[in-house]
N, C-alpha and C positions, 0 to 999 in steps of 0.2 A: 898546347893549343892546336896544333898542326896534327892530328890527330887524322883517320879517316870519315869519322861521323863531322866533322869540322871540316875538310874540306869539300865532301857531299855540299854540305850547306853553303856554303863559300859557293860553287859552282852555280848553286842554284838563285843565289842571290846575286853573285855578277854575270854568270853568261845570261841566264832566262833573260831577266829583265833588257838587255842591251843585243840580245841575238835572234830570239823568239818575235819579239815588234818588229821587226827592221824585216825578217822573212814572213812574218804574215801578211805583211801591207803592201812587199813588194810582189809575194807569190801568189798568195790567194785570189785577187780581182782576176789570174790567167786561168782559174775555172778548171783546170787540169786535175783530173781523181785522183791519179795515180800521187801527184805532187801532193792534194792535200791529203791524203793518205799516210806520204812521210813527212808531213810538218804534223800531224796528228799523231804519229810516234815518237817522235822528236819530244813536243809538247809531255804524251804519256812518259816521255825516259826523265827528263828535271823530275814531274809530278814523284815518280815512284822514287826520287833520291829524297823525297821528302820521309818515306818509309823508311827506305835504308840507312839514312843516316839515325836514326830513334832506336830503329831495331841491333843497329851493331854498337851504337854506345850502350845501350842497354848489357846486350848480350857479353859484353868485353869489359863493360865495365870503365868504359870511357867517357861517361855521362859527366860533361865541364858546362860552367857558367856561361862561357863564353858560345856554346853549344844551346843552350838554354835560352839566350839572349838573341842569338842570328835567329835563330830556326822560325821562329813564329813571323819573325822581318821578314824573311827570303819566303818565306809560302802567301805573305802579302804581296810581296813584291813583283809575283812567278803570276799569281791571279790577276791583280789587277793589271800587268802589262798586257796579259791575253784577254782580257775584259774590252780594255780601251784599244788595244788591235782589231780584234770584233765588231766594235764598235764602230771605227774608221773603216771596214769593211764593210757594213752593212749586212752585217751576219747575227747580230743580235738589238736587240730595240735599246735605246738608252735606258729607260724606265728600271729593267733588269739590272743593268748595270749600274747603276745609283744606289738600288736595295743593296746589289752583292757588293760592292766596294765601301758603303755606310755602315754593314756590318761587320767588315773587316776593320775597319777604323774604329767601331763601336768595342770591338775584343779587344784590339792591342791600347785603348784607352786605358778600358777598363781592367786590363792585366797592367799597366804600366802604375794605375793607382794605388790596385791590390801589391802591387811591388816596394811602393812607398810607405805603404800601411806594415810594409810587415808579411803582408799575407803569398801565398799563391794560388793561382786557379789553376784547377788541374784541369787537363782536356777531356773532356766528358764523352759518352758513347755519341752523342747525338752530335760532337763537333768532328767526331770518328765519320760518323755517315755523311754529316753534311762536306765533309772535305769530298768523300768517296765519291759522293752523289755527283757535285761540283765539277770534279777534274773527269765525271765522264761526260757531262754538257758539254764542257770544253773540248775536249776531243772530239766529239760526236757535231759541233759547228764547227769545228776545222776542216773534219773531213769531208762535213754535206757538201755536195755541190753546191754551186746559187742557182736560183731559181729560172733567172732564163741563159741560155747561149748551151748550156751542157748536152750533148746529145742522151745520157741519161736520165734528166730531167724530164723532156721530154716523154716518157714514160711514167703515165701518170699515177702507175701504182708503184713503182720506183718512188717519184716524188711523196705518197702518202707513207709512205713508210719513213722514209727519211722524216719526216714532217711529222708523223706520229712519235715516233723517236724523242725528235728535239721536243716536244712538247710534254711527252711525257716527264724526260729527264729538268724539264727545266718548273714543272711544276714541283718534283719531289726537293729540287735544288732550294728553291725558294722556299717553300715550307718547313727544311730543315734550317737553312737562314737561319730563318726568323725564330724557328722554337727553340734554337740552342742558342741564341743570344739571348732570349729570354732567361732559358732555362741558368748561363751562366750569368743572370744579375739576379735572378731570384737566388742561387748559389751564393754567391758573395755580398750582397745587398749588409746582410747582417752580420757577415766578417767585418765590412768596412765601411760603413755607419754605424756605430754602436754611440 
């Protein structure tokens, strides 16, 4: 069990959720770049132990149940705690937040069914992108500054960039949401209704 794809996940599943909240709510509202800059690398480093722990049980040969079972928890649990940190910030609108967290609850339902049934969902290209797309929203409003007090805010093509950024990233995020949770109940639908 104690494997290193196992404790990646481990990591990610207890420091993120209990480390990541506690410094975004207490760092972010002091508006400092350079600060969100490293809680924005910080955030990218959990994110990519989400990779590394698949890619070295894979590659090694260390692919466990118990590996199987954390991993899709701890990448719910790494989201939605920077979801609802953002949110407590004022860094992204709740409405967002309610799609991205309903859909994560929507996956691990419906893998926890298809698990009773027998079956498993395997992660699809489009829940590949949609993670991708996802953890770069997230870093990319960690990092923005807020809107007033920053002296490069004030720079108003500073601010449309950043702003162009978030918007773009957050339209692909949501789009991808939505169509790979589709696409995984259209997948399964007929595995586990028959």
């Amino acid at each position: 069990m104690f494997n290193l794809p196992n404790l990646l996940t481990l990591a990610r599943l207890v420091l993120a959720p209990l480390l990541l909240p506690f410094l975004l709510v207490y760092y972010l509202p002091q508006d400092n770049l350079a600060l969100n800059l490293g809680l924005s690398c910080l955030f990218i480093v959990f994110a990519l132990t989400d990779f590394f722990d698949g890619y070295l049980a894979r590659k090694y040969n260390l692919v466990s149940i118990t590996g199987k079972l954390l991993d899709p928890i701890a990448d719910k649990f790494l989201v939605a705690a920077v979801l609802i940190s953002l949110l407590a910030v004022h860094k992204i609108w709740f409405f967002w937040v309610l799609i991205l967290i309903c859909r994560e609850f929507f996956i691990m339902g419906l893998r926890l069914f298809a698990l009773e049934s027998g079956c498993e969902i395997i992660v699809s290209q489009w829940g590949k992108l949609k993670t991708f797309a996802q953890c770069a929203l997230l870093a990319v409003l960690i990092a923005k500054p807020l809107d007033s007090g920053n002296f490069l805010v004030k720079n108003n093509l500073v601010n449309f960039y950043w702003s162009t950024l978030e918007l773009v990233l957050l339209i692909i995020t949501i789009s991808l949401s939505i169509y790979s949770a589709y696409s995984y109940w259209c997948a399964s639908k007929n595995k586990l209704f028959k």
